[in-house]
TORNUDREN-617633 format. One line per 4 residues: number of its first residue (from 1); their letters; for each residue x negated, y negated, z negated of C-alpha. Coordinates in steps of 0.02 Angstrom, whole numbers. Example, Ala and Ser with C-alpha at 12.3 -4.5 7.8 and 13.67 -1.06 7.14 Angstrom:
BEGIN
1> AS> -615/225/-390; -684/53/-357
END
This chain:
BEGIN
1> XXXX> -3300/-5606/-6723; -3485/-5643/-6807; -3599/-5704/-6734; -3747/-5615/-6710
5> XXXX> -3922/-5707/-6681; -4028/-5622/-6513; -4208/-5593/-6575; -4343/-5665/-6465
9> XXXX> -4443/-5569/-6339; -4612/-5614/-6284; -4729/-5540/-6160; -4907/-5592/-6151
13> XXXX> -4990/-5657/-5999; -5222/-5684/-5979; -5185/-5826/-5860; -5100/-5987/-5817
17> XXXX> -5114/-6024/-5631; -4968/-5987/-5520; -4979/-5811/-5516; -4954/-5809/-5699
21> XXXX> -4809/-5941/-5665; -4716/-5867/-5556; -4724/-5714/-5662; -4671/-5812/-5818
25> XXXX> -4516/-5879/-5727; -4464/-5697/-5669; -4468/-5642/-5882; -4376/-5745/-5909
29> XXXX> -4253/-5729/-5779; -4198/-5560/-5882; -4246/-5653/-6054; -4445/-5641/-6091
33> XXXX> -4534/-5778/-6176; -4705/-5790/-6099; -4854/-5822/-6207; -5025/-5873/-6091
37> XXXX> -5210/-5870/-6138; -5270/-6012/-6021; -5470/-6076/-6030; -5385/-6236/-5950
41> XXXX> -5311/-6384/-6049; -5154/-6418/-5943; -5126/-6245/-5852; -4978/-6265/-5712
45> XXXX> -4881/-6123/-5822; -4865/-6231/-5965; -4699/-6293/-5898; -4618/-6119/-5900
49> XXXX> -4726/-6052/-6047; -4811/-6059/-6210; -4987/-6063/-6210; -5132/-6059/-6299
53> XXXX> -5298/-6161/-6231; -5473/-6043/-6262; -5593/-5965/-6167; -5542/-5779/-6147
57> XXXX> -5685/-5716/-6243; -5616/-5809/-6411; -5564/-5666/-6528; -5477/-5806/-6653
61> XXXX> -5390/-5853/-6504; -5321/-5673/-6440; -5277/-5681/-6631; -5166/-5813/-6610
65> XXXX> -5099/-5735/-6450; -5055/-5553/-6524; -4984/-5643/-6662; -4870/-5750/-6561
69> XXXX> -4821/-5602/-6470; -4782/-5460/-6604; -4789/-5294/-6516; -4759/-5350/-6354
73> XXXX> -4873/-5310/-6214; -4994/-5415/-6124; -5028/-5437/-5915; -5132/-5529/-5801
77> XXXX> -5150/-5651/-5681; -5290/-5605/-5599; -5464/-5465/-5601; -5581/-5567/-5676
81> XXXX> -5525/-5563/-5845; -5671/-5502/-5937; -5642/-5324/-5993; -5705/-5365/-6165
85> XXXX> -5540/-5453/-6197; -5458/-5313/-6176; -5553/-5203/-6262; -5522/-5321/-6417
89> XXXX> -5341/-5317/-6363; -5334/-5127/-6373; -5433/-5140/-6536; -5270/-5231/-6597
93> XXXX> -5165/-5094/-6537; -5105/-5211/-6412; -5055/-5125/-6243; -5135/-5197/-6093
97> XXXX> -5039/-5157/-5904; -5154/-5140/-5812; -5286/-5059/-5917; -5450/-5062/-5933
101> XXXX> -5501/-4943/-5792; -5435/-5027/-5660; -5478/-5182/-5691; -5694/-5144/-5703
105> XXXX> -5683/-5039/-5547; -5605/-5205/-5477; -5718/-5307/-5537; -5856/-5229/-5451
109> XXXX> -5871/-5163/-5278; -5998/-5012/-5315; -5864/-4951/-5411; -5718/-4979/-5309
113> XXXX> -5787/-4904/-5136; -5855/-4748/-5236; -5685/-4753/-5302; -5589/-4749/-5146
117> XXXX> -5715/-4622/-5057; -5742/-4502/-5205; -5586/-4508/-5316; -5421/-4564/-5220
121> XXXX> -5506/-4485/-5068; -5453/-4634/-4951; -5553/-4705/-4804; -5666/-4850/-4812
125> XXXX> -5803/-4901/-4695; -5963/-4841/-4718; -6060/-4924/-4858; -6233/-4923/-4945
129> XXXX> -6268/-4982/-5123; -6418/-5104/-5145; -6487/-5127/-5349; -6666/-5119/-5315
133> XXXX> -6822/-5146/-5187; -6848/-4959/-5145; -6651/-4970/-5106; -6715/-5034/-4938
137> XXXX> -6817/-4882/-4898; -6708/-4766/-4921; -6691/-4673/-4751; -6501/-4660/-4763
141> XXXX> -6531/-4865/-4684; -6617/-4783/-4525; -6459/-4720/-4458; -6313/-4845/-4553
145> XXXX> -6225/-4927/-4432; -6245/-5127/-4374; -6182/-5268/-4377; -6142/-5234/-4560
149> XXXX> -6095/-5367/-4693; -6188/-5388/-4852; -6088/-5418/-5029; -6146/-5481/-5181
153> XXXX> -6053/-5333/-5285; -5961/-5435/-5413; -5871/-5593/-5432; -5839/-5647/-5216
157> XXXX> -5706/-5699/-5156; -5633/-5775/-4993; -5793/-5758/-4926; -5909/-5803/-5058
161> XXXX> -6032/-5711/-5106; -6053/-5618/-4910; -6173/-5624/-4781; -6175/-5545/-4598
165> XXXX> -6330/-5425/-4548; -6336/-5394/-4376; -6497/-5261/-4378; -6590/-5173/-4531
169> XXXX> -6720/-5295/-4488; -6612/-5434/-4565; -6568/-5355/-4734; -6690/-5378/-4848
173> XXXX> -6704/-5587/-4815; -6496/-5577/-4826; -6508/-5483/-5000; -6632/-5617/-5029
177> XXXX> -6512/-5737/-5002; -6394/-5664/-5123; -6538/-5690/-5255; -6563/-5488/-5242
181> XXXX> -6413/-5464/-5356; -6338/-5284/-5353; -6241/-5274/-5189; -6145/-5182/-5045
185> XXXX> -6172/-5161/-4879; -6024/-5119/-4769; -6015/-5089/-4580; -5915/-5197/-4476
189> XXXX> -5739/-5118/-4443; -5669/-5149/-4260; -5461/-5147/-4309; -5326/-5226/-4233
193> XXXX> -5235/-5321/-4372; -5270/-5326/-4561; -5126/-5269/-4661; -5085/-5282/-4865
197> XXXX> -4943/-5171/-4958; -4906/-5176/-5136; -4889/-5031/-5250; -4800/-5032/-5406
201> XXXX> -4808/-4893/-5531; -4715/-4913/-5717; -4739/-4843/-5865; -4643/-4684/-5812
205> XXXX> -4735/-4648/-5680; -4609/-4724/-5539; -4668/-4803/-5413; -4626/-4921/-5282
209> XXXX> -4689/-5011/-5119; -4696/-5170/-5014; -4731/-5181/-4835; -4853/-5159/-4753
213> XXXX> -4863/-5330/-4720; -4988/-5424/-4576; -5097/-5555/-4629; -5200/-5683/-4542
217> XXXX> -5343/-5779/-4627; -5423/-5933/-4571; -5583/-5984/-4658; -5581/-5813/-4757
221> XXXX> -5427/-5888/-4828; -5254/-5807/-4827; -5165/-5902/-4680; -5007/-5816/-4629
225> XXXX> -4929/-5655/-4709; -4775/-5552/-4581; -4649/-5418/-4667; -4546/-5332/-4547
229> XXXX> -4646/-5336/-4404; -4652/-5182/-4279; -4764/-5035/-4367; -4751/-4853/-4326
233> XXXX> -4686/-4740/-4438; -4838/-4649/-4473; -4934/-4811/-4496; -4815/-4835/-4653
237> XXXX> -4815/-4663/-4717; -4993/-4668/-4698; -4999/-4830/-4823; -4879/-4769/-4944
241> XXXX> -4977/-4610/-4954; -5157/-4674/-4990; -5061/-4824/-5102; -4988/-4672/-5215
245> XXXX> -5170/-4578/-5221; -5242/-4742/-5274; -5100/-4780/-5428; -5106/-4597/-5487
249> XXXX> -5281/-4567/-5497; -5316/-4749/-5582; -5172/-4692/-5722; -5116/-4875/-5661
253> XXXX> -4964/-4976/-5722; -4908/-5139/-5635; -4925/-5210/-5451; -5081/-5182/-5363
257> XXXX> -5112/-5240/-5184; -5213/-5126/-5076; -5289/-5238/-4928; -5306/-5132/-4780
261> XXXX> -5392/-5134/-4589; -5277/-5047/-4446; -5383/-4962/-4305; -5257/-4892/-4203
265> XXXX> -5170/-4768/-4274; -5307/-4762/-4429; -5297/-4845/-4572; -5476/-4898/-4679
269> XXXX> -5437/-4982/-4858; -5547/-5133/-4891; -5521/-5180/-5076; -5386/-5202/-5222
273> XXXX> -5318/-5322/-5310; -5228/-5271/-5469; -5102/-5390/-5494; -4967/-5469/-5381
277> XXXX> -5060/-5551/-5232; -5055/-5694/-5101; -4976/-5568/-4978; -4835/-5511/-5076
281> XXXX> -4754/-5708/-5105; -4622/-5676/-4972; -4537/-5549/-5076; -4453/-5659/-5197
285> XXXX> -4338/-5718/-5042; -4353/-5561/-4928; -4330/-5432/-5060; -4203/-5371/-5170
289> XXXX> -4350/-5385/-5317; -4508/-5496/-5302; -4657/-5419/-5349; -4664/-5528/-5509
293> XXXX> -4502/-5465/-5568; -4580/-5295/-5553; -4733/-5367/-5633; -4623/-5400/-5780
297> XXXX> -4520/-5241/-5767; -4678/-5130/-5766; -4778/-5225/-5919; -4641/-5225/-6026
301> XXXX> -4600/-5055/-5993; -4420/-5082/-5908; -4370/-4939/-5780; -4427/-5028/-5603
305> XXXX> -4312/-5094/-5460; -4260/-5054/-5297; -4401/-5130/-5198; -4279/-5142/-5005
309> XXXX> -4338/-5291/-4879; -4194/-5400/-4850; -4231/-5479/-4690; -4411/-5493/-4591
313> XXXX> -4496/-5637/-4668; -4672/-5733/-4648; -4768/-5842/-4782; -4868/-5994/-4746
317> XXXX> -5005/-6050/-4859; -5041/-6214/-4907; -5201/-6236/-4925; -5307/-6410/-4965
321> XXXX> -5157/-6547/-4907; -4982/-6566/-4956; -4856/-6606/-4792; -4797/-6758/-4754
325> XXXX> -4610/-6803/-4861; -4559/-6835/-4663; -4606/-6653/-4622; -4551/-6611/-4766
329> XXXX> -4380/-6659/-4750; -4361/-6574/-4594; -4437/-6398/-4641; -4313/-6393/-4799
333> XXXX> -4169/-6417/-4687; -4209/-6275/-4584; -4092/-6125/-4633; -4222/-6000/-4696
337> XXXX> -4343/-6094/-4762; -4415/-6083/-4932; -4532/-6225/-5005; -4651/-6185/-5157
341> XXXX> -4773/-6317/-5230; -4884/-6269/-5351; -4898/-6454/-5443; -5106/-6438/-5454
345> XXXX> -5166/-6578/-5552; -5276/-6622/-5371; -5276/-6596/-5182; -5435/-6519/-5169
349> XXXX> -5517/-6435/-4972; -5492/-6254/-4999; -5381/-6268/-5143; -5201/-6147/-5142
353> XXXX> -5074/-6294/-5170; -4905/-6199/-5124; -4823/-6096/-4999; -4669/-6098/-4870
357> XXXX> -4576/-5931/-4829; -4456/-5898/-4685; -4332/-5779/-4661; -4247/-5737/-4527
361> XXXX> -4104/-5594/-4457; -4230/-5511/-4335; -4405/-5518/-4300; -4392/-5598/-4124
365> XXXX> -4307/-5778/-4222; -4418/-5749/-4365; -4559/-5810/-4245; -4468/-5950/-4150
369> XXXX> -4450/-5998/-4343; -4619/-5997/-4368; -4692/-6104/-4221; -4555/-6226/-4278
373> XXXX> -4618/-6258/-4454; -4796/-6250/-4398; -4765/-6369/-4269; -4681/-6502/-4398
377> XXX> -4822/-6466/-4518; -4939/-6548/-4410; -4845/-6695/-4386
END
């Protein structure tokens, strides 16, 4: 028998954090080369990856990167890719999953609530739009309701960029505050627990779904993320349904996260994310496909997975410290357990470092799991 050499296969990736390397070691789990465009010298991907250093802007550099790549298509890491790169991209008749749509009403909230409200036809919480001075006479503020919180509409994140307004009186020194940049204002929503699922369309139009999972934040920070937790039926039809709306009227391809609040048995969406998100880590143990593998499957145009939960399972972030090599040692030899470390070039307050999932056979162990680890990550 000849032997035959196997071309290879690239995908490209805007990115290089460990979204984008998590998502380079699921290519090329089912043989994809990953090719990065990183603004940083020594991104954490570059161990799993090719990459290319540049600002995201450079055109000589996207060059390089469609080059490198051939015809392959190109993903991202996260929403704040400018949309001018892909733009150029598509001027290259380079395919970009997610496209360009989705990604500026992501970028700004203005866009995304009128989205939700007006086009996918989902619930949000009441909002108002502030761009100007006579913004705060209009007599639609008379009768919005307080406590309301204030967001700068672009670029915030974990908590930047917000303040709180208790009354109308307060608003115009809080837009002050935010330098009187164009803004939101959103009413406080009482719920009971914030939930996250994850919708995955591909390029034929199937689409799949994880969770809905519970998360808890501490510090406006991603904390603690629960899959299999009780959830009424209709809570999860309910998700899947507004999920679906939001894919097929954004054309979208690739895994979006949909962040939502449950008030009883009402669900209001909060925001998007169009990529695979914090939330979603847990299903590279608890599911029979992470949500990087269909990250992968739905940029390169491959027919998606069966997305089935495994077993309940909880993520832990690590944020700002790395545990002890004593505690260490005694979470990893917990059946279940599932350490990932980022390798950041610094420990840095605030700073994502890595994450622990559990899995467990019910729900009821999953927790005695959890207090377990949490308790030997204090030590």
């Amino acid at each position: 028998m000849t032997s035959q050499k196997d071309p290879a296969r690239y995908v490209g990736m805007l990115g290089g954090g460990q979204l984008g390397r998590m998502f380079a070691q699921a290519a090329h789990s089912f043989g994809y080369r990953t090719v990065a465009l990183v603004p940083e010298e020594q991104p954490i991907i570059a161990d799993v990856a090719q990459h290319i250093t540049a600002e995201y802007t450079d055109t000589v550099a996207l060059d390089k990167l469609v080059a490198a790549i051939g015809d392959a298509p190109v993903t991202l890491e996260f929403e704040n890719i400018p949309v001018k790169t892909l733009e150029y991209l598509e001027s290259k008749s380079v395919t970009v999953r997610p496209g360009i749509r989705a990604l500026k009403i992501a970028q700004d909230r203005r866009l995304e609530k009128t989205f939700f409200r007006e086009d996918a036809q989902v619930p949000t919480a009441p909002f108002f739009i502030l761009e100007k001075d006579d913004d705060l006479k209009n007599e639609q503020l008379v009768s919005f309701s307080f406590p309301a919180i204030l967001k700068t509409a672009r670029d915030g994140y974990d908590g930047k960029g917000q303040v709180k307004v208790s009354s109308l009186d307060e608003l115009a020194a809080a837009w002050e505050s935010l330098r009187k940049v164009p803004a939101i204002l959103e009413s406080f929503v009482t719920f009971d627990r914030e939930l996250s699922i994850l919708v995955v369309r591909g390029a034929d139009g199937d689409v799949a779904f994880y969770g809905p999972f519970h998360n808890e934040h501490e510090d406006h920070i991603l904390a603690t993320t629960w899959s299999g937790m009780p959830l009424a039926d209709a809570t999860v039809e309910s998700a899947y349904e507004l999920g679906q709306s939001v894919v097929e009227k954004l054309d979208y391809v690739g895994v979006l996260c949909i962040e939502l609040f449950q008030c009883g048995d009402e669900l209001v969406v909060n925001e998007m994310a169009p990529r695979p998100h914090n939330s979603g880590h847990l299903t590279i143990e608890t599911y029979t496909a992470s949500q990087f593998e269909q990250q992968a499957r739905a940029a390169l145009g491959l027919p998606l997975a069966p997305a089935v939960m495994r077993s309940p399972g909880a993520m832990i972030n690590i944020v700002g410290f790395r545990p002890s090599e004593a505690a260490l040692q005694q979470i990893m030899a917990l059946p279940g357990v599932h350490w990932h470390w980022y390798a950041k070039d610094a420990i840095k307050e605030g700073r994502k470092l890595g994450h622990i999932t559990l899995e467990a056979s019910t729900f009821e162990k999953l927790e005695e799991l959890f207090v377990e680890v949490k308790g030997l990550l204090k030590s």
